[in-house]
MARKOLSE-158309 format. One record per residue: x, y, z of N, C-alpha, C in turn; residue in one letter. Coordinates in steps of 0.2 Angstrom, whole numbers, padded with zeros to 4 digits, always signed. Example, Ala and Ser with C-alpha at 12.3 -4.5 7.8 and 13.67 -1.06 7.14 Angstrom:
2
+0066-0028+0039+0062-0022+0039+0066-0016+0039A/+0064-0011+0035+0068-0005+0036+0064+0000+0039S/
***
This chain:
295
+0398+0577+0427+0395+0576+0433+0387+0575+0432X/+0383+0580+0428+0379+0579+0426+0377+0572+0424X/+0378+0571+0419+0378+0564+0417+0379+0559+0421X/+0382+0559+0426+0383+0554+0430+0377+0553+0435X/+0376+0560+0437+0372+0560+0440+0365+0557+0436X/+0362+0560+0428+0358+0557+0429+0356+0548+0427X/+0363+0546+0427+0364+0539+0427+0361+0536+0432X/+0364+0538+0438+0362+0537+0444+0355+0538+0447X/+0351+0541+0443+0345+0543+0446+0341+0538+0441X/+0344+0533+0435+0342+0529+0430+0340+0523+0434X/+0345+0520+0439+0343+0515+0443+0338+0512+0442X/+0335+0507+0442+0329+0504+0445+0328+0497+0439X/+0330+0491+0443+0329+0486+0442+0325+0484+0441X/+0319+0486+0438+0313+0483+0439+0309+0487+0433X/+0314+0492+0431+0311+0495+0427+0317+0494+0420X/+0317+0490+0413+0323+0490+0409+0325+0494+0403X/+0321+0500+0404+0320+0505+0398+0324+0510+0403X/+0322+0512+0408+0327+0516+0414+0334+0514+0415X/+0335+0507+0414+0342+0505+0416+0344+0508+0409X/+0342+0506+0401+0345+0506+0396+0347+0513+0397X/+0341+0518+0397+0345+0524+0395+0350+0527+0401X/+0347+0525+0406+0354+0527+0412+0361+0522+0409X/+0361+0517+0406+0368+0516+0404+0371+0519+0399X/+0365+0522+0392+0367+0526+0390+0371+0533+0391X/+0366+0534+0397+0371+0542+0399+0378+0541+0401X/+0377+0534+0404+0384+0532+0410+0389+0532+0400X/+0390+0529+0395+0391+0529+0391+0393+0536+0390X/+0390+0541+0390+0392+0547+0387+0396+0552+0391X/+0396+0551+0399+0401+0553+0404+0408+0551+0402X/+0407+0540+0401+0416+0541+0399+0418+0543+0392X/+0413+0546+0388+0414+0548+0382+0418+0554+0383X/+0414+0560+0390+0417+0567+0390+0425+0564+0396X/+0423+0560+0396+0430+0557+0401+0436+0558+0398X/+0433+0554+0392+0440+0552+0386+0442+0557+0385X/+0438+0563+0383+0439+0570+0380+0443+0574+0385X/+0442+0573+0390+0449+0577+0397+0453+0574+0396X/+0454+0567+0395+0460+0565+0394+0467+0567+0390X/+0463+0569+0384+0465+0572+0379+0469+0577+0381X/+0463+0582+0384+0465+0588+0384+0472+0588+0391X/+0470+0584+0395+0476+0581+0399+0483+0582+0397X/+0484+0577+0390+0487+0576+0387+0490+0581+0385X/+0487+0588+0385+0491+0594+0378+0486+0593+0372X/+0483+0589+0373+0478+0588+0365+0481+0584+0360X/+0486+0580+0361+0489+0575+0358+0487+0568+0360X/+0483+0565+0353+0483+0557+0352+0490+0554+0355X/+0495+0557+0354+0504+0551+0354+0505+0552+0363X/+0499+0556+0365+0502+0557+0371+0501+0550+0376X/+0505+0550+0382+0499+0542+0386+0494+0543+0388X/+0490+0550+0390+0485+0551+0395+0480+0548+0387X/+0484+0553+0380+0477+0551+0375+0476+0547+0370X/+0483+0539+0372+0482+0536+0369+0477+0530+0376X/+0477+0531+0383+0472+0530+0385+0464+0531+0384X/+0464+0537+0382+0458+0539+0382+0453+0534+0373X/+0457+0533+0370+0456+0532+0366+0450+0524+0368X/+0454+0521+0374+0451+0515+0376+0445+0516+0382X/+0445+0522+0384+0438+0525+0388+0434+0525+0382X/+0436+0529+0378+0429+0531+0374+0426+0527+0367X/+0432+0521+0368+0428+0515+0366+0422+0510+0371X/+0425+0514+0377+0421+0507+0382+0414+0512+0381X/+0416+0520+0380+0411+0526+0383+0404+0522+0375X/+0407+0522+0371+0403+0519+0364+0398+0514+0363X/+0402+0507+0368+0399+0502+0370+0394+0503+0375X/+0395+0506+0379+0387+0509+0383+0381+0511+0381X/+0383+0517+0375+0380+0521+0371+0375+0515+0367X/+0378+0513+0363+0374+0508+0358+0370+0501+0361X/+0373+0500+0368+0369+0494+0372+0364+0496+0374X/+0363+0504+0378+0358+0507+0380+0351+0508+0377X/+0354+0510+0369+0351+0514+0366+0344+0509+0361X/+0349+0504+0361+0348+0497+0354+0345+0496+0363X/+0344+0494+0368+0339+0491+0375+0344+0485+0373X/+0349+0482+0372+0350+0476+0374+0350+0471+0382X/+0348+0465+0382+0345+0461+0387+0350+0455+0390X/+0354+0453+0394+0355+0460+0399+0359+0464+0397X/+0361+0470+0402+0363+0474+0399+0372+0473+0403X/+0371+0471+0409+0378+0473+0413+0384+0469+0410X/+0383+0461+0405+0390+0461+0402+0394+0468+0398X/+0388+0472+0395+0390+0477+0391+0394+0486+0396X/+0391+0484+0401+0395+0491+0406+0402+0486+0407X/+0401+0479+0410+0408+0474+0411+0413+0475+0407X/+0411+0473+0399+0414+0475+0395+0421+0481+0393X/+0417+0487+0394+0415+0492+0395+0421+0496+0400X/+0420+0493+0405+0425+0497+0413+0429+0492+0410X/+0431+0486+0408+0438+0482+0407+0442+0486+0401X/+0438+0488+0395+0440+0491+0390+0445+0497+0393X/+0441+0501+0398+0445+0507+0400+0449+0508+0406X/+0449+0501+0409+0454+0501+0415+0461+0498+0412X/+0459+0492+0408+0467+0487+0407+0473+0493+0403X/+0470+0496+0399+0476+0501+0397+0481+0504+0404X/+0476+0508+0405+0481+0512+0413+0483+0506+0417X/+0481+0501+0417+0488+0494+0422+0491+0493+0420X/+0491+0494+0414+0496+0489+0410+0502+0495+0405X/+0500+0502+0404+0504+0506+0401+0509+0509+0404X/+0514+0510+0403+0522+0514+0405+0523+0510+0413X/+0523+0505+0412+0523+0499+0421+0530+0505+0423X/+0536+0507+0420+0541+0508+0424+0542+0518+0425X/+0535+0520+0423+0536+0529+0426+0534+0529+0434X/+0535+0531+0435+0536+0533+0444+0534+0541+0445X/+0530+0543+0446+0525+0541+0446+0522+0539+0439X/+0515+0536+0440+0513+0534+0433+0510+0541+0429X/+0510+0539+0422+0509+0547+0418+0501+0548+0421X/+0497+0546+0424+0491+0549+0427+0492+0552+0433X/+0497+0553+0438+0497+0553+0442+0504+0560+0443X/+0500+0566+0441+0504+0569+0440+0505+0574+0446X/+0503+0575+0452+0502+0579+0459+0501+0570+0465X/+0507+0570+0466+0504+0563+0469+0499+0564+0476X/+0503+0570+0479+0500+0572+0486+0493+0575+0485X/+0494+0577+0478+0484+0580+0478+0480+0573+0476X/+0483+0568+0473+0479+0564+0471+0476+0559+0478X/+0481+0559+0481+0483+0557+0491+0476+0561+0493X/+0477+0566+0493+0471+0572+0496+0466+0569+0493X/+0464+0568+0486+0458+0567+0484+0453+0561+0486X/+0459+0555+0485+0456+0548+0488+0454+0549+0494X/+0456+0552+0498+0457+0553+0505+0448+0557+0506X/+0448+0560+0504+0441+0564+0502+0436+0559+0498X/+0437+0555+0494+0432+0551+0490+0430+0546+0497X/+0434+0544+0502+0431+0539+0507+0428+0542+0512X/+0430+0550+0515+0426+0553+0518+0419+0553+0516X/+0417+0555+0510+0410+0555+0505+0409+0550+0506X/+0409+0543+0505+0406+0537+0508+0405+0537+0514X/+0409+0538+0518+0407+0537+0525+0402+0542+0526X/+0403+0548+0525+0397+0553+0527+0390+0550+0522X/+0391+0547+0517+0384+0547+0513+0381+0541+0516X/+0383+0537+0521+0379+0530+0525+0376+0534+0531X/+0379+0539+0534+0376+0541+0539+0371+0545+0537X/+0371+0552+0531+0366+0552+0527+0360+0549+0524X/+0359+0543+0522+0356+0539+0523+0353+0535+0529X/+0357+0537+0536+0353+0532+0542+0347+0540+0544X/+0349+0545+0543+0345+0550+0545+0337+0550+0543X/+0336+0548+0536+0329+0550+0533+0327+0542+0536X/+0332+0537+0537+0328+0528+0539+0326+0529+0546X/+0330+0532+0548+0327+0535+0557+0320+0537+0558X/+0323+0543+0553+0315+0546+0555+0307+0545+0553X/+0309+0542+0548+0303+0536+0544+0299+0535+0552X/+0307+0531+0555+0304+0528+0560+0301+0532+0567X/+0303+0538+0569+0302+0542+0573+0305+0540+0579X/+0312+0535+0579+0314+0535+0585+0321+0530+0582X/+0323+0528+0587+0328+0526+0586+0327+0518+0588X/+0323+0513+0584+0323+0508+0585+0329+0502+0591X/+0333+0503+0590+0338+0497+0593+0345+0504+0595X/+0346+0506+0601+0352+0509+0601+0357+0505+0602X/+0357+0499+0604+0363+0494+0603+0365+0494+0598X/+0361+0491+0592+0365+0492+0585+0365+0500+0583X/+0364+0506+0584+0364+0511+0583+0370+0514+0586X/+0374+0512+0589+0379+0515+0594+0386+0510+0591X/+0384+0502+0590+0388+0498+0586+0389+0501+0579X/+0385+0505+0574+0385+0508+0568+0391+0512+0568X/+0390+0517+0573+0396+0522+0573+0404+0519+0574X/+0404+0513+0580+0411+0511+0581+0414+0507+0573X/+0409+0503+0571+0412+0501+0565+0415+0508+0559X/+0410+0512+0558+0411+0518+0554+0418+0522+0558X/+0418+0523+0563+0424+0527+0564+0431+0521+0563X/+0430+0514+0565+0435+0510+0565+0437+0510+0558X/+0433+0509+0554+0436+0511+0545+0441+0516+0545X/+0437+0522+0547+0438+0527+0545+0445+0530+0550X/+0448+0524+0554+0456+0524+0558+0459+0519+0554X/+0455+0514+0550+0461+0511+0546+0463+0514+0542X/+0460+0518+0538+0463+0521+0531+0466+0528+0536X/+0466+0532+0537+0466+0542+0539+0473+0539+0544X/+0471+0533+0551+0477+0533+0553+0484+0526+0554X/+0480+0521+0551+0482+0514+0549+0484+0512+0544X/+0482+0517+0538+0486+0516+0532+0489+0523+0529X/+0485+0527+0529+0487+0533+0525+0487+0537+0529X/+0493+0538+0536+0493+0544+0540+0496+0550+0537X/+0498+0556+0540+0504+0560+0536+0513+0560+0535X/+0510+0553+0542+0518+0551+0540+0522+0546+0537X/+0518+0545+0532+0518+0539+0526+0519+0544+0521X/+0526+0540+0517+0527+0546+0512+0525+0542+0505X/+0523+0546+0499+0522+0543+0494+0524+0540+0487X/+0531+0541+0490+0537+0540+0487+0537+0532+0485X/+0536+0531+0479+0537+0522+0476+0529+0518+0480X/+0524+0523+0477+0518+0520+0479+0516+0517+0474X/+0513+0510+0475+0511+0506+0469+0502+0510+0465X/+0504+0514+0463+0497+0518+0462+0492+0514+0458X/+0492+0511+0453+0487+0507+0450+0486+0500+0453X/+0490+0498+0458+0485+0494+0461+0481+0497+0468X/+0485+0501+0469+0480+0507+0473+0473+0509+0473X/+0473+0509+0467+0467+0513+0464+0461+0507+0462X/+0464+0502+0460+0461+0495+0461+0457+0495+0468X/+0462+0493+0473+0460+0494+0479+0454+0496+0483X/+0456+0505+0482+0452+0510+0483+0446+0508+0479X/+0444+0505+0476+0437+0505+0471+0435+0498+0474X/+0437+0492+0475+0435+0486+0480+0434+0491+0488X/+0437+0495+0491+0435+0497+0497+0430+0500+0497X/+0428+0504+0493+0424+0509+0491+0415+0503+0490X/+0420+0497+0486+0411+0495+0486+0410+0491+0492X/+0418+0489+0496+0415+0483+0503+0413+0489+0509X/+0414+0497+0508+0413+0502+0512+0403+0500+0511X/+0401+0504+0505+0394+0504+0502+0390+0498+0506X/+0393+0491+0505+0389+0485+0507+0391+0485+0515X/+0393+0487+0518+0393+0486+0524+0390+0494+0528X/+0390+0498+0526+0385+0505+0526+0378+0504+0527X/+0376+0500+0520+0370+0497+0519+0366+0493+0523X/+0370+0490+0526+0368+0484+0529+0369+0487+0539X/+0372+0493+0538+0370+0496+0547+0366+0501+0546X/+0364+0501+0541+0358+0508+0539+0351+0504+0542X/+0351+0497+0537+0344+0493+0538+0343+0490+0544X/+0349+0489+0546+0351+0485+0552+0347+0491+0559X/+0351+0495+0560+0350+0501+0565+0341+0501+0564X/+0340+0501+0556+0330+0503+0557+0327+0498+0557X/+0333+0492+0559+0327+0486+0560+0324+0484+0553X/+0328+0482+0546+0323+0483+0539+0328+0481+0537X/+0331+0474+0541+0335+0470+0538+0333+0465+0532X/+0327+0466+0532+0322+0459+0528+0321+0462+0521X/+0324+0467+0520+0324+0471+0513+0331+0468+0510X/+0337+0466+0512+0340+0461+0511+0340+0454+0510X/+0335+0452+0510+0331+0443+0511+0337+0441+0517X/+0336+0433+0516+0338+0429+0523+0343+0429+0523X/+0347+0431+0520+0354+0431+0520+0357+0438+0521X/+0355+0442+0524+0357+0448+0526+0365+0446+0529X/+0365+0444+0537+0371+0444+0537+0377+0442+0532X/+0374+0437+0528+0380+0435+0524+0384+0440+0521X/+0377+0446+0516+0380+0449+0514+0384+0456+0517X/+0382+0459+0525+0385+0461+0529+0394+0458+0529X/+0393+0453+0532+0399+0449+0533+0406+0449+0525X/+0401+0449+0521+0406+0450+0514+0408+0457+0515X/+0402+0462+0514+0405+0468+0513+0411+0470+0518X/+0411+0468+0526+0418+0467+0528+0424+0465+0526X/+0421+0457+0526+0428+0456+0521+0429+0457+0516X/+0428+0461+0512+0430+0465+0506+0433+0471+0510X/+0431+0474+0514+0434+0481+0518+0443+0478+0521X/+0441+0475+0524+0448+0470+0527+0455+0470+0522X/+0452+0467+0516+0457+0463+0511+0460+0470+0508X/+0453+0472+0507+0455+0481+0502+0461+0485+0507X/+0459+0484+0513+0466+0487+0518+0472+0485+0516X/+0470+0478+0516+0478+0473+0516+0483+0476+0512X/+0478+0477+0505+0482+0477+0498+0485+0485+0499X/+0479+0490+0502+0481+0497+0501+0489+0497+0506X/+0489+0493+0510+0494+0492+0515+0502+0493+0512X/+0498+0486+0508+0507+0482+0502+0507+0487+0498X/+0501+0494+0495+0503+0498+0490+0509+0504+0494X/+0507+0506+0499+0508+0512+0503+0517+0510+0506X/+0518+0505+0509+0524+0499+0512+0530+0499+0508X/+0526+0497+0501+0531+0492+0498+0529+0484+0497X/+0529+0482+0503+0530+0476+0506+0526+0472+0509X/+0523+0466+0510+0520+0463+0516+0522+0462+0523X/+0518+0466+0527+0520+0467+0534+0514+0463+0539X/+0517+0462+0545+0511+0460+0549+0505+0460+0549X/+0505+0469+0549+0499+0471+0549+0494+0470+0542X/+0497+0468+0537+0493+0468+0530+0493+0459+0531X/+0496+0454+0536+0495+0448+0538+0489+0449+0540X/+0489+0451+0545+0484+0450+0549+0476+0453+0548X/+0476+0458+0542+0471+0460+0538+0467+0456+0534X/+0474+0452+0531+0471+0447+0525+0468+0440+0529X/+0472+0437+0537+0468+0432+0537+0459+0434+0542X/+0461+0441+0542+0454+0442+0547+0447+0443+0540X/+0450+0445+0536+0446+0446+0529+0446+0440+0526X/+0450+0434+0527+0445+0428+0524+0444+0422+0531X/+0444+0423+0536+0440+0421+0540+0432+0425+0541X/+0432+0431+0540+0425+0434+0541+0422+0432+0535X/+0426+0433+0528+0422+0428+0522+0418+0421+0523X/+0425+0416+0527+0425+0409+0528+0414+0409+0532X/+0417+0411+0535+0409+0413+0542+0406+0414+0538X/+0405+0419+0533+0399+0422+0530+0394+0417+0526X/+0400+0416+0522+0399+0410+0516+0398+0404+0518X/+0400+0400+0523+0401+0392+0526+0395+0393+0530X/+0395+0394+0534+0393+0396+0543+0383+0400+0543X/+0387+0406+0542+0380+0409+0543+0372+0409+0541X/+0373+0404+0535+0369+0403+0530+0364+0395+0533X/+0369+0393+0537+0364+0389+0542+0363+0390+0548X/+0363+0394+0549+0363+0398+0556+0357+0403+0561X/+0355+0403+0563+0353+0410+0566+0356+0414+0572X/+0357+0419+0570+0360+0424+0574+0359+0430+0575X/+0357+0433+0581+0354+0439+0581+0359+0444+0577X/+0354+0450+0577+0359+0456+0573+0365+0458+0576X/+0361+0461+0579+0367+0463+0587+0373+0461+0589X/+0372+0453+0588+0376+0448+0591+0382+0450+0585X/+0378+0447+0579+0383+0449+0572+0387+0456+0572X/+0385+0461+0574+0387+0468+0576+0392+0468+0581X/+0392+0468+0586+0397+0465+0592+0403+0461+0589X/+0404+0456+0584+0409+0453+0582+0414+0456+0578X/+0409+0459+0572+0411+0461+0565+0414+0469+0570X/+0412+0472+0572+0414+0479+0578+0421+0476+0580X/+0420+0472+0583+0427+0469+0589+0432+0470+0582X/+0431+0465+0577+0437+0464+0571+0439+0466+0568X/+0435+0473+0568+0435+0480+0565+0438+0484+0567X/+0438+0485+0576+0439+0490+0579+0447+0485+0581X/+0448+0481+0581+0454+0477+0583+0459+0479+0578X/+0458+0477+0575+0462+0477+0566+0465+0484+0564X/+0460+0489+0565+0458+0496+0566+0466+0498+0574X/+0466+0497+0579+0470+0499+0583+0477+0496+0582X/+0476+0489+0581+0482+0486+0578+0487+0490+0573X/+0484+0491+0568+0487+0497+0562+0489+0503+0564X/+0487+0506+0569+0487+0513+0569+0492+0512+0576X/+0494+0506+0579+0498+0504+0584+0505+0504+0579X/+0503+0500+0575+0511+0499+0572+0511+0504+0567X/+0509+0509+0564+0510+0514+0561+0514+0518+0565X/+0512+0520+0572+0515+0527+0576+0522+0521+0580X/+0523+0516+0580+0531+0514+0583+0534+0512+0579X/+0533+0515+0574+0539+0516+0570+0539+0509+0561X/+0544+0509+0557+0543+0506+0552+0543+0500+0553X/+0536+0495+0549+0534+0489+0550+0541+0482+0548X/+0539+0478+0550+0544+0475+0547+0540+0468+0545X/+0542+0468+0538+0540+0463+0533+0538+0456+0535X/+0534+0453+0534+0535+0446+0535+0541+0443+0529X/+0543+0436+0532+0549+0433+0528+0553+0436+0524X/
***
């Protein structure tokens, strides 16, 4: 944690002696990654957690030496890097059930389930200090549209996708976890952009702010869709009607909004309605009972 933490404090694009050794650290976290894996394992190489690990703490190496040697750019080498240590756990024992990582499924359920609360709570922790900057609450239209999108996530996943009456039984876990980490970055982009949005300090995203708004939904959307098909089984209405709301909000973002102007607000009002629609729809056909499949 350490490590990671000081990676994250490396940040700053503007400075590349900061980024190199912050990728170095991020290098030596999945280096101590590897090594739990191990230990995961029983302490056996032949085992799968530590014939895994073996391909973390190569990608962990690859950080280490890119950082260190300043290579320019740097992000092919974390790319790199996260491929080296993801493709094993996709592609190893395809037929355990659960998979050999996934050894408490209900506590890994709990944890994920906690890893989305902590983003959700850390956008609202960020709108606190942007607020007070300002000493007021610039726009409460967009400031009261902030919450309805944040809670309407936070009913597609808690009671839309993963209520407690979803069993975990034949869960597609590694595409799962896919998912969870696309939701996780279309939550961050869409967080970001009601933090700026709320204090009025949209123009620190340049002129394209909505666009990027817009995406961060639909990344939110589709991540739904897929956690849906993971949690199901199957493709059902409700992960229909996820996916085409997430590439029509794309379509707009991308095609439309880029020649456009359109108040904040306005954009707020839309992406809220899709969100909070999508959002009740799910958690509608969750509570009457099992979905039924398209085709």
């Amino acid at each position: 944690m350490g490590a990671l933490i000081l990676a994250a404090l490396a940040i700053d694009y503007g400075d590349p002696v900061r980024m190199s050794r912050g990728l170095a650290v991020y290098g030596l976290a999945m280096v101590i990654s590897a090594a739990l894996f191990i230990l995961g394992g029983g302490g056996s190489m032949r085992a799968p957690l530590g014939r895994q690990a073996v391909f973390v703490a190569i990608g962990g190496f690859i950080c280490v030496v890119a950082g260190l040697i300043g290579m320019d750019p740097l992000w092919p080498y974390l790319v790199l890097a996260l491929g080296i240590g993801i493709i094993p756990g996709l592609t190893a024992h395809r037929t355990a059930s659960p998979p050999v990582f996934v050894a408490r499924p209900d506590h890994l359920r709990e944890r994920l389930g906690l890893f989305i609360l902590i983003v959700l709570g850390d956008g609202f922790l960020l709108l606190v200090p942007a607020l007070g900057a300002k000493g007021s609450v610039p726009n409460l239209g967009v400031f009261a549209m902030t919450f309805i999108i944040s809670v309407s996530i936070w009913a597609l996943y808690f009671e839309g996708t993963f209520p407690h009456s979803v069993s975990m039984v034949g869960m597609r876990w590694r595409l799962s976890l896919l998912a969870h980490l696309t939701l996780v970055f279309g939550m961050i982009a869409t967080l970001d952009c009601l933090v700026l949005f709320t204090a009025r300090e949209q123009d620190r995203l340049g002129e394209q702010h909505l666009t990027y708004f817009g995406g961060g939904i639909a990344v939110v959307l589709l991540s739904f869709a897929v956690l849906g098909f993971c949690a199901r089984g199957r493709w059902a209405v409700v992960g229909i009607v996820q996916v085409v709301s997430g590439l029509a909000v794309a379509t707009v973002a991308v095609w439309w909004l880029p020649s456009v102007v359109v108040p904040v607000y306005s954009a707020m009002i839309v992406a809220g309605l899709i969100v909070g629609a999508n959002a009740a729809f799910a958690v509608w056909a969750i509570r009457r009972g099992p979905t039924h499949p398209i085709g």
